[in-house]
C-alpha positions as CSV (number, residue, x, y, z in Angstrom):
1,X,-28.1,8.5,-2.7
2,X,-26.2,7.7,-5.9
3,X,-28.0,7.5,-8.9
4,X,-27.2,4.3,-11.2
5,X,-25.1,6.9,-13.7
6,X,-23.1,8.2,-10.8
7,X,-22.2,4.9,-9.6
8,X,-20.7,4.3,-13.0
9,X,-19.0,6.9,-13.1
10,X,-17.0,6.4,-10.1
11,X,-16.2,3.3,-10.8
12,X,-14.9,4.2,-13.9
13,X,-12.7,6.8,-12.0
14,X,-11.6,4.3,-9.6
15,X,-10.8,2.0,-12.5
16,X,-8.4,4.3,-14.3
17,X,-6.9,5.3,-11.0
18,X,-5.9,1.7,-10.4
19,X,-5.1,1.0,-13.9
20,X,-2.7,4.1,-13.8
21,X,-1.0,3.3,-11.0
22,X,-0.8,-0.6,-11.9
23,X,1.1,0.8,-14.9
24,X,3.2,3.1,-13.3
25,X,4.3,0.1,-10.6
26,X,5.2,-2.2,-13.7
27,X,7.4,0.5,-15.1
28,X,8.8,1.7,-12.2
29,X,9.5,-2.8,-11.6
30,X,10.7,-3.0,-14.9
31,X,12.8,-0.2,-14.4
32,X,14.4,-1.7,-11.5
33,X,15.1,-5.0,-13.6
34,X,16.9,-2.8,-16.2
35,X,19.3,-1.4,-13.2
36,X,19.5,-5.3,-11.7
37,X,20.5,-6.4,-15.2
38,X,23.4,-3.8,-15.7
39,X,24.3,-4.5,-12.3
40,X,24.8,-8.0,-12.6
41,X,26.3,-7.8,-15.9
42,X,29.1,-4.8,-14.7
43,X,30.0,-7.0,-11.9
44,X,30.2,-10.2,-13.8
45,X,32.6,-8.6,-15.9
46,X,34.6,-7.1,-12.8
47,X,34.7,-10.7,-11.8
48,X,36.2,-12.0,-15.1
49,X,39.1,-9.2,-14.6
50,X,39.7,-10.5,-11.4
51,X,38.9,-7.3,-9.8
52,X,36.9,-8.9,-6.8
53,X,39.9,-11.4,-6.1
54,X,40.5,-14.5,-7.7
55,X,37.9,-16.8,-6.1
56,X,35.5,-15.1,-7.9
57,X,37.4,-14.6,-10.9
58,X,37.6,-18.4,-10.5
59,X,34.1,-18.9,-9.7
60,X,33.1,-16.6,-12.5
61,X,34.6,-18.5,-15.3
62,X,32.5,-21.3,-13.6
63,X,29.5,-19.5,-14.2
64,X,30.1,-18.6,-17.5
65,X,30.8,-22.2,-18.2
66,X,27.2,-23.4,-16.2
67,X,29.0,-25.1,-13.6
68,X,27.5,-23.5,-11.2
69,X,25.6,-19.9,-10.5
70,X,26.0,-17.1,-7.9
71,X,22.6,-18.4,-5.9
72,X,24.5,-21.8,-5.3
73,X,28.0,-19.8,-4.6
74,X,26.1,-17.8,-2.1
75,X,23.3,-20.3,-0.5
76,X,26.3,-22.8,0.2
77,X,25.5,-25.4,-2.3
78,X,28.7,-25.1,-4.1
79,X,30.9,-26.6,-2.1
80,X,34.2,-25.7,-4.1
81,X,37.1,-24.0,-2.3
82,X,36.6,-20.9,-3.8
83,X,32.5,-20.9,-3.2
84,X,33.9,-21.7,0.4
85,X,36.1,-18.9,0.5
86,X,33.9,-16.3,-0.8
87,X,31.2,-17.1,1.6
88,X,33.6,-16.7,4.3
89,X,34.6,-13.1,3.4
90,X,30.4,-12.3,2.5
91,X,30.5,-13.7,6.1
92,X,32.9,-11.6,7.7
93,X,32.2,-8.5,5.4
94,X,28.3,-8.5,6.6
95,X,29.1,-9.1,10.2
96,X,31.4,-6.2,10.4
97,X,28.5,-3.6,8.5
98,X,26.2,-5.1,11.4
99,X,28.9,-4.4,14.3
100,X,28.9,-0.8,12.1
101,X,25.1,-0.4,11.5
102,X,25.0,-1.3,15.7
103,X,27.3,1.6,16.2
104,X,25.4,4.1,14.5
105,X,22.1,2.8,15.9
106,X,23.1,2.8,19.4
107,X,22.1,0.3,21.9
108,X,18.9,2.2,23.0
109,X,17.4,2.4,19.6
110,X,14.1,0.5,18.6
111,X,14.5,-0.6,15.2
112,X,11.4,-0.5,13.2
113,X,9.5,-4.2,12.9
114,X,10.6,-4.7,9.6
115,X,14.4,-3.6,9.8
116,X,14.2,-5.8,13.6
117,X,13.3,-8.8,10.9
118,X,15.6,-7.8,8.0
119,X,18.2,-7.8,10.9
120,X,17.1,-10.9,12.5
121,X,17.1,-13.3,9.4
122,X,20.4,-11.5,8.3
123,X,22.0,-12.7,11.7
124,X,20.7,-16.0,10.7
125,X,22.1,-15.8,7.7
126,X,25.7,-14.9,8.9
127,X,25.3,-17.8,11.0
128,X,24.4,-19.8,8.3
129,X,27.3,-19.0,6.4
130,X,29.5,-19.6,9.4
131,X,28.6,-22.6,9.4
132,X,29.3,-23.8,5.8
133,X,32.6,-22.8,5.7
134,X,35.4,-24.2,7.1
C-alpha cells in the first residue's frame, strides 16, 4: 500500500508528464500553424502572379479586396464564374488522384477505418462539387 507521501509523489510525476507533453503538443500545433501560415501566404502570392491560371489570379485579387475568401471559393458559396471554374478543375484534379490512389491500392486492399472515411466523405465531396458547377 502507498503511503500518503508516495501518493504525492506520483501524482506530481504524472503531472509534469502531462504538463510536458501538453507543451510539447502546443508547440508542435503551433509549429504547424507557422508552416500553414507560409503556405497560405506563398500560394496567395502564386495566385496574384497568375501562376495557378487566371481564375485564381482573378479570384485572388477578390480576396485581397474581401469580396470573397478561399472557404467560400471552395465550399461553393461563391458563385462567380471563376469560383465555378476552379471548383471544377479541384473536381477533376481530386477525382483523378482517387482513380490514381485506387491504382496503387489495388481492388483487394482493405483500407484502414479512417482512410475508408477520409475516402468516403472525399467522394462526397467530389460529388458535391460536381454538382455546383455547371
Amino acid at each position: 500500500m502507498l503511503s500518503a507521501e508516495e501518493a504525492i509523489a506520483q501524482l506530481r510525476e504524472a503531472t509534469k508528464k502531462v504538463a510536458a507533453q501538453t507543451t510539447e503538443l502546443r508547440e508542435a500545433r503551433e509549429a504547424r500553424e507557422r508552416e500553414r501560415a507560409v503556405a497560405a501566404k506563398a500560394a496567395a502570392e502564386a495566385r496574384r502572379r497568375g501562376d495557378s491560371g487566371k481564375d485564381w489570379q482573378v479570384l485572388q485579387q477578390r480576396i485581397d479586396l474581401g469580396q470573397t475568401t478561399e472557404f467560400d471559393i471552395i465550399q461553393g458559396f461563391d458563385l462567380s464564374p471563376e469560383a465555378r471554374a476552379v471548383r471544377k478543375q479541384m473536381g477533376e484534379d481530386i477525382g483523378k488522384i482517387a482513380d490514381e490512389r485506387a491504382k496503387e491500392v489495388g481492388e483487394g486492399a482493405k483500407l484502414p477505418p479512417n482512410f475508408a472515411a477520409a475516402q468516403a466523405q472525399l467522394a462526397e465531396t467530389v460529388a458535391r462539387l460536381r454538382d455546383l458547377t455547371p
